[in-house]
N, C-alpha and C positions, 0 to 999 in steps of 0.2 A: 793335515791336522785341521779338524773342523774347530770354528772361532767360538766363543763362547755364547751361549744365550743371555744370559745376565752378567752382569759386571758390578762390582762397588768401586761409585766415585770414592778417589783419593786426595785431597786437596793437603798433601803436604801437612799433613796432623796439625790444620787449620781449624781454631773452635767456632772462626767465623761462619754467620750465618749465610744459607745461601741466599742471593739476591733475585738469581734467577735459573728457571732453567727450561733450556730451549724447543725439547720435548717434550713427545707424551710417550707415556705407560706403552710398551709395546711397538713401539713406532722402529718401522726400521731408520738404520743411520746407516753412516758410513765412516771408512778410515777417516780421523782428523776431524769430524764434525764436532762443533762447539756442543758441549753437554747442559752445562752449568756453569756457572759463576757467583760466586760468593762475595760480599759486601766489604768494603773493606772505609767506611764514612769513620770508622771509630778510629782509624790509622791519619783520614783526612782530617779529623777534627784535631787530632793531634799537633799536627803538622802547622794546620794555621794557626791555633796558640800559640806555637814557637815564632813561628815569624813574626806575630804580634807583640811578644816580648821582646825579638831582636828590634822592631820599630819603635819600640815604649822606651826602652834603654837608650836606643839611641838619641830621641827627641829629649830625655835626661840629661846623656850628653853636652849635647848642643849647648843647651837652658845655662850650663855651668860651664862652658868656656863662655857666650855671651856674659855671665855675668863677672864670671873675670876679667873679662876687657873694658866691661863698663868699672866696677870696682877700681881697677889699676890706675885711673886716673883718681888720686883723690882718696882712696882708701887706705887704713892703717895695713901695716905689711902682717897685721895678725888675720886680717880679713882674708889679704891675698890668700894666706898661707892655707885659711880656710876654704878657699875657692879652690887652690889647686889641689889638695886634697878633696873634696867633690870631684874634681875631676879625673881624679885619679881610681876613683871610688866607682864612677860610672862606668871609665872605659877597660876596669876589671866586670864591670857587670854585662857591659858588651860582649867582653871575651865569654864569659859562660851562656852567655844568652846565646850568641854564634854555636857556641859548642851544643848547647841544648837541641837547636834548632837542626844541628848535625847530624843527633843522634835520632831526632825525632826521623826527619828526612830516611836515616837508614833503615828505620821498624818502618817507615813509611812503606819504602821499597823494598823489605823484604816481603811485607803481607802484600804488597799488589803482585810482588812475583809468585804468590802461593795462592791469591783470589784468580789469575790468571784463570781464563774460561777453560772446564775442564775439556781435553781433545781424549777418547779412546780410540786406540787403534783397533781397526778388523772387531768391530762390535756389528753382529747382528740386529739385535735390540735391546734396548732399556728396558729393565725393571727395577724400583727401587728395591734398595736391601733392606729388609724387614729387621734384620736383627738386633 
């Protein structure tokens, strides 16, 4: 069975754009040659806002146990009261920030396993698909 003349890339019903691709119009390839590759900065930009809010949260954190230990000396217990609730307030924000940052991470690593560079098997040559 003779291999195909053209082929349409599949990137996994990816809407990303592609980033790159490694041939030309008509060029021969081989089994497993990298074709293309699709961008995937929209998943990265993601990602690093999540970690930036799990750092923002956290440095919140901090701020309000510091300021309960400085408080505790010296302060009325309605203050405390109000410090430990801050505190309690942040490292619930932690928890969803983690969590956020979770889920970012897995849309992360799902589109980098979908931008993954495209390989065709037993391709003669590329042409793009017009349609």
């Amino acid at each position: 069975m003779a291999s195909p003349s053209t082929y349409s890339l599949n990137f996994l019903h990816s809407n990303a754009p592609v980033s790159a691709i490694y041939v030309k119009v008509g060029e021969k390839v081989r089994a497993g040659q990298v074709l293309a590759k699709l961008d995937d900065a929209t998943q990265q930009v993601t990602l690093e806002q999540a970690e930036a809010g799990v750092t923002e949260v956290k440095a919140s954190l901090m701020s309000a146990e510091a300021k309960l230990q400085q408080d505790e000396s010296g302060a009325t217990p309605q203050t405390i009261a109000l410090d430990k609730n801050a505190i309690a307030d942040d490292e619930t924000a932690v928890g969803q920030a983690k969590q956020a940052y979770q889920l970012a991470l897995q849309a992360y690593n799902d589109a980098h396993r979908r931008s993954r560079p495209c390989r065709v098997p037993n391709l003669i040559s590329w042409r793009p698909n017009n349609s």
